[in-house]
C-alpha positions in Angstrom: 186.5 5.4 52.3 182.4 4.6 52.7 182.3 2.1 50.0 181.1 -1.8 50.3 184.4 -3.8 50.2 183.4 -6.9 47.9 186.9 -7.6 47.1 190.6 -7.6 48.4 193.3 -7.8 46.2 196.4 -8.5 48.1 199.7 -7.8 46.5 203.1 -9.9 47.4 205.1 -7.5 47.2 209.2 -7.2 47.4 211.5 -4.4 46.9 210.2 -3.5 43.7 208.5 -0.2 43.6 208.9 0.5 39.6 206.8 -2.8 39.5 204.3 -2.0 42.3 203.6 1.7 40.6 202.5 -0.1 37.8 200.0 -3.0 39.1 198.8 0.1 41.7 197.9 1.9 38.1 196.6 -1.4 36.5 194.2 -1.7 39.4 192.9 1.9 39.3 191.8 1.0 35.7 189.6 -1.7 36.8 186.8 -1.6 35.1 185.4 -2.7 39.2 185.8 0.9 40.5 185.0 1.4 43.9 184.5 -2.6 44.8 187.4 -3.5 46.1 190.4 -2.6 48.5 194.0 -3.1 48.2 196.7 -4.6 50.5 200.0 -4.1 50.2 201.8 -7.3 51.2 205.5 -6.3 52.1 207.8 -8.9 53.1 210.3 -6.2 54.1 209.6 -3.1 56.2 210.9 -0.2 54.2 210.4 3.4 54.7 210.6 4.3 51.0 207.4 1.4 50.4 205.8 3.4 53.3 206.7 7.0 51.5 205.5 5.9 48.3 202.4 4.1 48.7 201.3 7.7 51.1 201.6 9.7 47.7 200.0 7.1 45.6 197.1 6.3 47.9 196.2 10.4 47.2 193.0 10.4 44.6 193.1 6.7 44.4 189.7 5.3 43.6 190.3 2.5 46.4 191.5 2.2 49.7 195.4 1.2 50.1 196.5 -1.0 53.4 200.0 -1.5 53.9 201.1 -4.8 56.0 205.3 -5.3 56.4 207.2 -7.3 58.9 211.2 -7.2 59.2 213.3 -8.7 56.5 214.8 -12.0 57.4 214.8 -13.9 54.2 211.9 -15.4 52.6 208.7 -14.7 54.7 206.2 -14.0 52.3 203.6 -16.2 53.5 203.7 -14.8 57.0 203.4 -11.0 55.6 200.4 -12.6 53.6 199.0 -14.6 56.5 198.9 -10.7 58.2 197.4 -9.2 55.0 194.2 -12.0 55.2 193.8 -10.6 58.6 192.9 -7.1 57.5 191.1 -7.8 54.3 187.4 -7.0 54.2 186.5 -8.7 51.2 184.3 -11.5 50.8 186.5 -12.3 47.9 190.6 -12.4 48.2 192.2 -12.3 44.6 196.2 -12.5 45.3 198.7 -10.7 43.0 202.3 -11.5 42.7 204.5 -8.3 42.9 205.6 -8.3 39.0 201.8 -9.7 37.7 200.3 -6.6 35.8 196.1 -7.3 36.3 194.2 -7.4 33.1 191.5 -3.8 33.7 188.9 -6.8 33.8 190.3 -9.3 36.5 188.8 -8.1 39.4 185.5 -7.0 37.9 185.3 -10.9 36.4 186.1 -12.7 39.6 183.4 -10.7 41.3 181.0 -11.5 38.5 181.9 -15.2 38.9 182.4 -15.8 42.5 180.4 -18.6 44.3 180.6 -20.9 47.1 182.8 -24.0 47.0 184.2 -22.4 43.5 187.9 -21.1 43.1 188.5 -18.8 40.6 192.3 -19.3 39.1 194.0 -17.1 37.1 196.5 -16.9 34.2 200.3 -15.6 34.1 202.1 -14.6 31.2 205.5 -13.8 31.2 206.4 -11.4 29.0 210.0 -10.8 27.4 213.1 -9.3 29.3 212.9 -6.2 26.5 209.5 -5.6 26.6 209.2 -5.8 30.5 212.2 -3.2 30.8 210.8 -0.9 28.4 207.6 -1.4 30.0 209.2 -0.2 33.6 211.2 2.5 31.6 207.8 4.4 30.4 205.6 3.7 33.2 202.6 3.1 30.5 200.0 0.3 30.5 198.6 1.4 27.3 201.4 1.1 24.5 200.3 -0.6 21.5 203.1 -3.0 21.9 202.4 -3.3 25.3 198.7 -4.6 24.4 199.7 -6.9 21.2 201.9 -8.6 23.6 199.3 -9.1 25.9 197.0 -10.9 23.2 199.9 -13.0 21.5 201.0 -13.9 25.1 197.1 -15.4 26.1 196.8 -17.1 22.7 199.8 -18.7 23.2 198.6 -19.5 26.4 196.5 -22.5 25.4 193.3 -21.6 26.8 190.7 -23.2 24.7 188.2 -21.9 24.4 189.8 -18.7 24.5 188.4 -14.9 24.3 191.0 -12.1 24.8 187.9 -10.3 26.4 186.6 -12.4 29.2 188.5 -15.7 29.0 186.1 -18.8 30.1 187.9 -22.3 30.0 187.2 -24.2 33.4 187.9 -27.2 34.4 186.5 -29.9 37.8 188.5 -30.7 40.3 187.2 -32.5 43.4 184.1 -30.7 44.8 185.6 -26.9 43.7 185.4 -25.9 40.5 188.8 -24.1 39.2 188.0 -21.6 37.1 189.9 -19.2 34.9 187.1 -16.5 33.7 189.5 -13.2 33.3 191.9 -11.8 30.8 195.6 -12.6 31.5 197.8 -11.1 34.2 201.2 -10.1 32.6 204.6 -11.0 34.2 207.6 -8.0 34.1 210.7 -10.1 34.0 214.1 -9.0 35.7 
C-alpha cells in the first residue's frame, strides 16, 4: 500500500464474521489512519473468512493480511505465532475477536510506545442485549452504543480516569505496564 507500517494490530479471530465486520470498521475509524496494518489471525481456515475479508479489504485505509491454519481444536497461539511472522510493525497491539477498539487505541499506543515499556489495555464486557443489538445494526455510533462505553470504563476502576485518553500506569519489574487508551468493548454471546 506505500505507507510506513508503525503498527500491526493482529486480530484472534474465530468463526465470527458479524464480530470481525465490526472491529474491521472500528479500526478504519482510527483516528491513526494510514499507520498501521492489519492481520487477520484465523484459527480455522474458512473460505467464507477468505471471501469476506477480499470485499472488505476494497477502499480500506489499511492493508489486510489474512493468516489461517486447519481447525483442530484450540490453536490460537500457533495461528498467532504465524501472524508475528508477517507483521511489519515495530509495535504489535493484539485484539481479541469480539474486543471493539476504542477510534483512539491505536493512535495512543503509538504515541506512548517506548523501549522496555508494555502498553496494556482495558476490556469491558458489555451486556448480552446490548452486544446483540449491537451485531443486529452493524453501527459503532449509537448513542447507547457510546453511553455504554463510558459507564462501562468508569466502572472499570481506572483511577485516574479520562474517557478520552485513559492514563493510570502502574511498575512492574523493569517494564512499565501501561494502560494510556480508551476502553476496548467486549460483544458477548
Amino acid at each position: 500500500m506505500g505507507m510506513t507500517v508503525k503498527c500491526s494490530v493482529i486480530i484472534s479471530y474465530y468463526k465470527n464474521l458479524d464480530a470481525l465486520e465490526l472491529i474491521l470498521s472500528a479500526l478504519r475509524a482510527q483516528s491513526a489512519v494510514g499507520q498501521f496494518e492489519v492481520i487477520v489471525s484465523e484459527d480455522d481456515d474458512s473460505p467464507s473468512t477468505v471471501s469476506f475479508l477480499h470485499g472488505f479489504s476494497s477502499g480500506s485505509p489499511y492493508e489486510i493480511k489474512h493468516v489461517s491454519q486447519e481447525d483442530k481444536n484450540f490453536r490460537k497461539c500457533m495461528a498467532l505465532n504465524q501472524s508475528l511472522k508477517i507483521a511489519e510493525g515495530e509495535l504489535i497491539v493484539f485484539l481479541d475477536g469480539d474486543c471493539i477498539p476504542h477510534r483512539r487505541l491505536v493512535g495512543q499506543y503509538l504515541k506512548n510506545m517506548a523501549p522496555k515499556m508494555v502498553l496494556v489495555g482495558r476490556r469491558v464486557d458489555l451486556s448480552k442485549r446490548l452486544s446483540e443489538k449491537i451485531l443486529r445494526s452493524k453501527k459503532l455510533k449509537t448513542q447507547r452504543h457510546v453511553s455504554a462505553w463510558r459507564s462501562a470504563h468508569k466502572r472499570s476502576n481506572c483511577s485516574p480516569c479520562q474517557f478520552k485518553g485513559c492514563a493510570s500506569s502502574m511498575i512492574t519489574g523493569s517494564y512499565r505496564q501501561t494502560m494510556r487508551s480508551g476502553p476496548m468493548i467486549a460483544l458477548r454471546r
